[in-house]
C-alpha positions in Angstrom: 30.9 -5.5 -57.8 32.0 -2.7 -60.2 35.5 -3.2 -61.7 38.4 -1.1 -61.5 41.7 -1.1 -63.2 43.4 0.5 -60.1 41.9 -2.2 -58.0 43.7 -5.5 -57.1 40.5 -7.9 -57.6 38.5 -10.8 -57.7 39.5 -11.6 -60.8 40.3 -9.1 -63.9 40.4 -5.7 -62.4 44.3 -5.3 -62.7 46.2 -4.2 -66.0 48.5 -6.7 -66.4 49.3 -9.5 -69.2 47.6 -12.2 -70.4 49.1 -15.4 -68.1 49.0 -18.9 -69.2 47.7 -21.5 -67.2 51.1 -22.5 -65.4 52.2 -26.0 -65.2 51.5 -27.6 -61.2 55.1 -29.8 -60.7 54.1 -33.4 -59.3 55.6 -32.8 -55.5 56.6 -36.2 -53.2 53.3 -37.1 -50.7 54.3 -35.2 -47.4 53.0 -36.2 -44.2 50.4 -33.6 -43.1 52.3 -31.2 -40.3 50.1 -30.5 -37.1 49.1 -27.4 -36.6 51.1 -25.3 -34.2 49.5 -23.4 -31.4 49.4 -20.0 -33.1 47.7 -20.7 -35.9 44.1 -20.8 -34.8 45.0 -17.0 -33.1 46.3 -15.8 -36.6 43.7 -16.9 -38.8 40.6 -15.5 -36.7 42.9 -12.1 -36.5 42.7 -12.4 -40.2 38.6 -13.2 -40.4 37.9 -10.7 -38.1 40.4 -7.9 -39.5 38.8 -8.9 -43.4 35.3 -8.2 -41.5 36.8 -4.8 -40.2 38.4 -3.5 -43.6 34.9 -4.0 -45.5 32.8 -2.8 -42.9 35.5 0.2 -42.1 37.6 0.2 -44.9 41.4 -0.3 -44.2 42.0 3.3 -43.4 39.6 4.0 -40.9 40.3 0.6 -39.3 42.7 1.2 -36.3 45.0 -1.1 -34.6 43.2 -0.9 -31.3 39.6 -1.8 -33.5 41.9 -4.8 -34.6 42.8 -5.9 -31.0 39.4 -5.2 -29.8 37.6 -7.6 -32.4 40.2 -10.5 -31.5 40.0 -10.0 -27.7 43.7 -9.0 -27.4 45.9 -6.3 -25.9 47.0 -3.2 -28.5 50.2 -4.7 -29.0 49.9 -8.6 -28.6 48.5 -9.1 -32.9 52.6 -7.8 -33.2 53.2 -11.6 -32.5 51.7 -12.5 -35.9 52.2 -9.5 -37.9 54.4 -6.5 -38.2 52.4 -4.2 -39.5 48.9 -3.4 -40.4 49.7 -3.8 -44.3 51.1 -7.4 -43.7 47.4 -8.5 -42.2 45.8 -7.0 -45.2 48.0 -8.6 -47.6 47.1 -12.2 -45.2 43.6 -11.1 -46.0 43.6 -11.2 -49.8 46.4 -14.1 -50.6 44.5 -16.2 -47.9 41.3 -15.7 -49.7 42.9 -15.7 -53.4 44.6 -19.1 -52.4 41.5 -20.9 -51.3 38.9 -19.6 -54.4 42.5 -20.3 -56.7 42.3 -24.4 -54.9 38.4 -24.1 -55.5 38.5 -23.6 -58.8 41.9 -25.7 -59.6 39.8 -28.7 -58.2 37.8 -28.7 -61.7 38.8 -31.0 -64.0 38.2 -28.2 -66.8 40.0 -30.2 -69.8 38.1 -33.0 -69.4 34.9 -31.7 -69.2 32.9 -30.0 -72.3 33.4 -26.6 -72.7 29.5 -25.4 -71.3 29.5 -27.7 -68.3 33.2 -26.6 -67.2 32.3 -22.6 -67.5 28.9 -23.9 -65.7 31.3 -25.0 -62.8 33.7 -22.0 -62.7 30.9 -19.8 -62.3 29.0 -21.9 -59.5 33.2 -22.0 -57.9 33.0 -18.1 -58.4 29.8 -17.7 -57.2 29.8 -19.2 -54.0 32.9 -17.6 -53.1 31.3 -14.5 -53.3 28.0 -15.1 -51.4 28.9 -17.4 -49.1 29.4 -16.6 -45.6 32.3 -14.9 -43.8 33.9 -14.6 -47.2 34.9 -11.2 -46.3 38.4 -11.2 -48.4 36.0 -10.4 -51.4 35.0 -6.8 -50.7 38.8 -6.0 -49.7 39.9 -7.6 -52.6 38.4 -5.7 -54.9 38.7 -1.8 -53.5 41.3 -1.9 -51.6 44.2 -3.0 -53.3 45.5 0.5 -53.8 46.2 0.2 -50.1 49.2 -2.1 -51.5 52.2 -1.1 -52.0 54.1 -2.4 -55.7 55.5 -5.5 -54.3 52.5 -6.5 -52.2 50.5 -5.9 -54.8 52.8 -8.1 -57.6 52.2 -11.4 -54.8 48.1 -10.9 -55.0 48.4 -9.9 -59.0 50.5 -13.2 -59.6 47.2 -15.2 -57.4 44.5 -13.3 -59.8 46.7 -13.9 -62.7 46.7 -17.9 -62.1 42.9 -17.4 -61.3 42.0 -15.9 -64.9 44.2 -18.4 -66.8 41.9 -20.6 -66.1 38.6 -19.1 -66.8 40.7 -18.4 -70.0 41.1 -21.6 -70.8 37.7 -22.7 -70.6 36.4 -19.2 -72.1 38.9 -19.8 -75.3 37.5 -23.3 -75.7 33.9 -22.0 -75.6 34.9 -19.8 -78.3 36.5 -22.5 -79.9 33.2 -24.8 -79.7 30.6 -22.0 -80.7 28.9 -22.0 -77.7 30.4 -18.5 -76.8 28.5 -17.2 -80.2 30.4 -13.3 -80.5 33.2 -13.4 -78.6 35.1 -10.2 -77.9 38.3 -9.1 -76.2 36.0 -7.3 -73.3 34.1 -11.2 -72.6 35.8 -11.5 -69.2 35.4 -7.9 -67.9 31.9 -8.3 -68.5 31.5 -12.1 -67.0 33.5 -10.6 -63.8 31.5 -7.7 -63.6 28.1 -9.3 -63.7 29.4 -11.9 -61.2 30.8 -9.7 -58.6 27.6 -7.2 -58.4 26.0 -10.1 -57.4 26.8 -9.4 -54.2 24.5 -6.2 -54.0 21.6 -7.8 -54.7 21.7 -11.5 -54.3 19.9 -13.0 -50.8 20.3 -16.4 -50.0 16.7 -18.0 -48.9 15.1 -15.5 -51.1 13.6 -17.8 -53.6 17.2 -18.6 -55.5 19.8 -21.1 -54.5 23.3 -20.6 -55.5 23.2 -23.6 -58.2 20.1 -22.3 -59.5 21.7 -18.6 -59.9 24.8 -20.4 -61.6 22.8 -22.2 -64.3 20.4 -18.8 -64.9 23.8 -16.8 -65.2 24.8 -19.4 -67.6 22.0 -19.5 -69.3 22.1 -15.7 -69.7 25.5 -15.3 -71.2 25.6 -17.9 -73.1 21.8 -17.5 -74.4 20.1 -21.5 -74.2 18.0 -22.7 -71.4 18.6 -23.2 -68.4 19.5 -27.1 -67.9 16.2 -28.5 -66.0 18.1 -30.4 -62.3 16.4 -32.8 -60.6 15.6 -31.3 -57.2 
């Protein structure tokens, strides 16, 4: 999708600084909590409230179009949230956190430098096109629907996002496989990757993988690598 600078995004449509890849503190094994009644109720009032704000846009989205989708009274989504900015802020962190655990899941140092930006980009790719991945279309127009400390909580998410692709995109540059690097590579990458959703069908002759290895191939100007099917 087009990038903004007054959007909040998936990633590298805010102006903000260059973050480094933050340290993740070894935590003590915890014994998973069961899930309390609510939360099934609260996550499909977030699905089908992401669904509303791209197909409506968060202004035009009402309350009542809220309760409606979820099959509750006009008041009764007041039990999870306080207001309608709260489930639009829910929209974008829940999305941001699970495309931020996608992603975290590659072992990026330990791979080389093309096969680790071959995997972020597959990670990034089928966040965007897969289905009822809704958060995407929110996150990128209508973060100017934040207010400044809403918008600081989803910034710090894309912020820890990028360091990443930083990493790897440094090391590319770094390994020669990235040939003329430039301080405009990522807005570029994002930009290509995110208008994918305009014109990408699934079934229509292209899998995912076989989109991620063609983008590769694109950017970084080698053949495609040949996968057994």
């Amino acid at each position: 999708m087009p990038e903004s600078k007054k959007n909040t995004s998936v990633p590298a449509t805010v102006t903000k600084p260059k973050a480094s890849r933050p340290a993740v503190p070894v935590r003590p094994h915890k014994q998973a909590q069961p899930k309390t009644d609510d939360e099934g109720p609260r996550n499909e009032l977030i699905a089908k409230s992401a669904r509303l704000f791209r197909e409506k846009g968060y202004e035009k989205t009402t309350v009542r179009d809220i309760a409606a989708a979820v099959g509750m009274q006009a008041g009764s989504w007041f039990y999870h949230f306080k207001t309608k900015q709260e489930i639009l802020v829910a929209v974008m962190e829940q999305g941001m956190r699970r495309s931020l655990q996608d992603i975290e899941a590659i072992s990026v140092q330990s791979l080389p430098p093309r096969e680790a930006f071959r995997q972020l980009v597959l990670a990034h790719l089928k966040t965007l096109l897969a289905p009822h991945h809704d958060f995407i279309p929110v996150l990128l127009y209508e973060g100017r629907s934040l207010d400044k400390a809403e918008r600081a909580k989803i910034v710090a998410l894309t912020n820890r996002y990028e360091a990443i692709w930083d990493e790897v995109i440094d090391a590319l540059h770094r390994s020669g496989d990235w040939a003329m690097p430039t301080k405009l590579d990522k807005l570029f990458l994002f930009g290509s990757l995110n208008w994918t959703t305009q014109w990408f069908r699934a079934g229509a002759g292209m899998t995912i993988e076989e989109l991620a290895d063609q983008t590769v191939a694109f950017l970084l100007r080698t053949a495609p690598t040949k996968r057994n099917k």
